[in-house]
Structure formats: C-alpha cells, structure tokens
N, C-alpha and C positions, 0 to 999 in steps of 0.2 A: 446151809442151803446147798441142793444138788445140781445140777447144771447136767445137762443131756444135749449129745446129740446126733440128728439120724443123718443116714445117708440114702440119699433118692438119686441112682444111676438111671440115665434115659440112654438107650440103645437100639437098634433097629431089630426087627422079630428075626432079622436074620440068626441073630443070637441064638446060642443051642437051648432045649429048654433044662439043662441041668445045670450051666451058668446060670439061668434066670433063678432056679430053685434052689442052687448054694447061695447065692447072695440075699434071695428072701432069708433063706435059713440063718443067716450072719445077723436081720435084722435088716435089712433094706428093705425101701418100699420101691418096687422097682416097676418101671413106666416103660414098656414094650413100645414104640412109634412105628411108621412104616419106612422100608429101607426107602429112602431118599436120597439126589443125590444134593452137595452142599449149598447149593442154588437154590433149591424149595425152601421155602421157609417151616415144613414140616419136619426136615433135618433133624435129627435129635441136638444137634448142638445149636440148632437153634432155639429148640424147643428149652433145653435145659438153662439156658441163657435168662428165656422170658421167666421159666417157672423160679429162678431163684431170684430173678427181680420183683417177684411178686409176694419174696416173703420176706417180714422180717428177719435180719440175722443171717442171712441164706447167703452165703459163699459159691461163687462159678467159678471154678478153680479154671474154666480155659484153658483147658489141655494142651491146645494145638498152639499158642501164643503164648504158653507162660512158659518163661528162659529155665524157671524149676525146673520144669519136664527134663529137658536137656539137661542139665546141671546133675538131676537125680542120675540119670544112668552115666555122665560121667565120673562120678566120684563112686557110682557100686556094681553098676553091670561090667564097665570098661574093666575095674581093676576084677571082677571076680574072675571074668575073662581071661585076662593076664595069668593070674595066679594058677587056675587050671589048667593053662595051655602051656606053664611054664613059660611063658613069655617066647615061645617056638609057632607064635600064630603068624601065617602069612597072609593069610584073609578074613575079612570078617561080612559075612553077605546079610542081609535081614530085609523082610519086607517093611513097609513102615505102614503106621496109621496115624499118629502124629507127627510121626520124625524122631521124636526124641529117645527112640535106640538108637535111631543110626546116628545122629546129629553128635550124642553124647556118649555112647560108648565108641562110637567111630575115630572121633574128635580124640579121646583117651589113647584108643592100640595104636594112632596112626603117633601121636606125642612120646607114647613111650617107646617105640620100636623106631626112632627116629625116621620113621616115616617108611619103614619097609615093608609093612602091613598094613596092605591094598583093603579100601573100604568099599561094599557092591552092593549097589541098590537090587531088589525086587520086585518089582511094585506091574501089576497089569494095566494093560493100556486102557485109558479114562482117570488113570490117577492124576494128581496133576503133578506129580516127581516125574513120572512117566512121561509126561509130556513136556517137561524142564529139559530133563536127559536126553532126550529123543529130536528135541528142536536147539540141541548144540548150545540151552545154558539160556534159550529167552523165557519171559513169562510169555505165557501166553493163554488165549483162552483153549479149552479143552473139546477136541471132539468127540461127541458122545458123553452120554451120562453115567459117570460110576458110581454104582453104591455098594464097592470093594468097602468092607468093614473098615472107618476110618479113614482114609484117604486123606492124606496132608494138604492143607489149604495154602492158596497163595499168598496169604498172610504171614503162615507160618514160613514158609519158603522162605519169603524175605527175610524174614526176621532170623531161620540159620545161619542165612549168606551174611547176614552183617555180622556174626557171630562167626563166620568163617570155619563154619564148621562144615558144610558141603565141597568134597573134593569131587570128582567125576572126570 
C-alpha cells in the first residue's frame, strides 16, 4: 500500500507569480486569497485553517502558534548563522512574518554570544511587533490595517514572550 501526500499553501495574491508557479511545479495545489489583513476572516490563515478542517487527514501546521516554527530556526538558521559569521556577529536584524526567525534564530546568537549579539526587529507600521515595540512592550490593538506578507499575530506574540524569546 502507497500512501501520498499533497500540500495546499493559501497565500495572499500579493505573492510573486513565480512562487505561485515553482510551488505548482513542486506539486502543490495552490489557493491565491485576497491580501487581507488578520481580522477578516478572508485571511489566508484563516482560510487555510477552515480548508484543512474540512478534510479528512489534513494537518494546519499553524505557523504563527506552533513552538516548532521557533524551535526549527533555533536549532538551524541561529547555528548556520553562527558558523558563517564565525561567531563575530554583532547583530542580527530580520523582518518577521511569523516570528519565528527572529524569536528562534535570535533566541540562539543572543545564548551563544552570551548575549553580546543585539537582536532588531523590522517590521512596518500595522504589524502588530510594530506596534508591541512602538507602545514600550503592551499588546495592544493595531492602528490601521496591514497586510505586510505575514505579520505576527497577537497570539503568537504571547506565546514568544512566555518562551522569552522577545528582547527589545
């Protein structure tokens, strides 16, 4: 017996069309949405949410909320990082979309360099980091609507900070 299986990525059209067309090419069936921002329920991550509750077998990996996210780039971005930069890194700046470069490869150079490699968010105003950073470390609600590719959810926010992985 064979066992198969696909992957269906939903993302917003903001997406280039040559991502859209390497990833059909890989074999995905891929589901274009409208940039939305987290709040509409047209969101791709909410969209992708429903479509995998709808099918048998169907896994939502929850990108924005799953500690994996984090975890994965602390144990391969953080060290590849290290390794290249000869561990002579004094910064390490990235935009986010889930967080989990910065949360997790951050969380790694700032442990290994006993904390002498400064971690610098990116992120444009309407993110809601952006607006964590901005209002001195509250949650709070967001002014204005982004639909910056990915923007970290206030969900996810929480769930770094208990993981103590957000310096600022």
């Amino acid at each position: 017996m064979s066992t198969s299986a696909s992957w269906v990525p939903m993302f917003s059209f903001l997406q280039s069309q040559e991502k859209i067309d390497l990833l059909r090419m890989l074999g995905a069936e891929v589901y274009p949405v409208p940039a939305v921002a987290y709040e509409d329920p047209r969101n791709y991550n909410h969209q992708a949410k429903e479509f995998a509750e709808g099918l048998p077998n169907a896994v939502w990996t929850d990108q924005f909320d799953n500690v994996a996210n984090a975890r994965a780039h602390y144990e391969t971005t953080g060290p590849e990082i290290w390794e290249q930069t000869r561990g002579t890194l004094d910064a390490f700046t990235c935009a986010t979309g889930t967080g989990g470069t910065l949360a997790g490869a951050g969380k790694f150079l700032k442990e290994k360099s006993g904390g002498r490699t400064q971690v610098w968010l990116a992120d444009p105003p309407g993110s809601v980091l952006h607006s964590y950073v901005d209002s001195g470390g509250k949650l709070k609600e967001r002014s204005g609507g982004s639909i910056t590719e990915g923007c970290a959810l206030s969900s996810s926010l929480e769930l770094r900070a208990r993981l103590n992985c957000l310096e600022f």
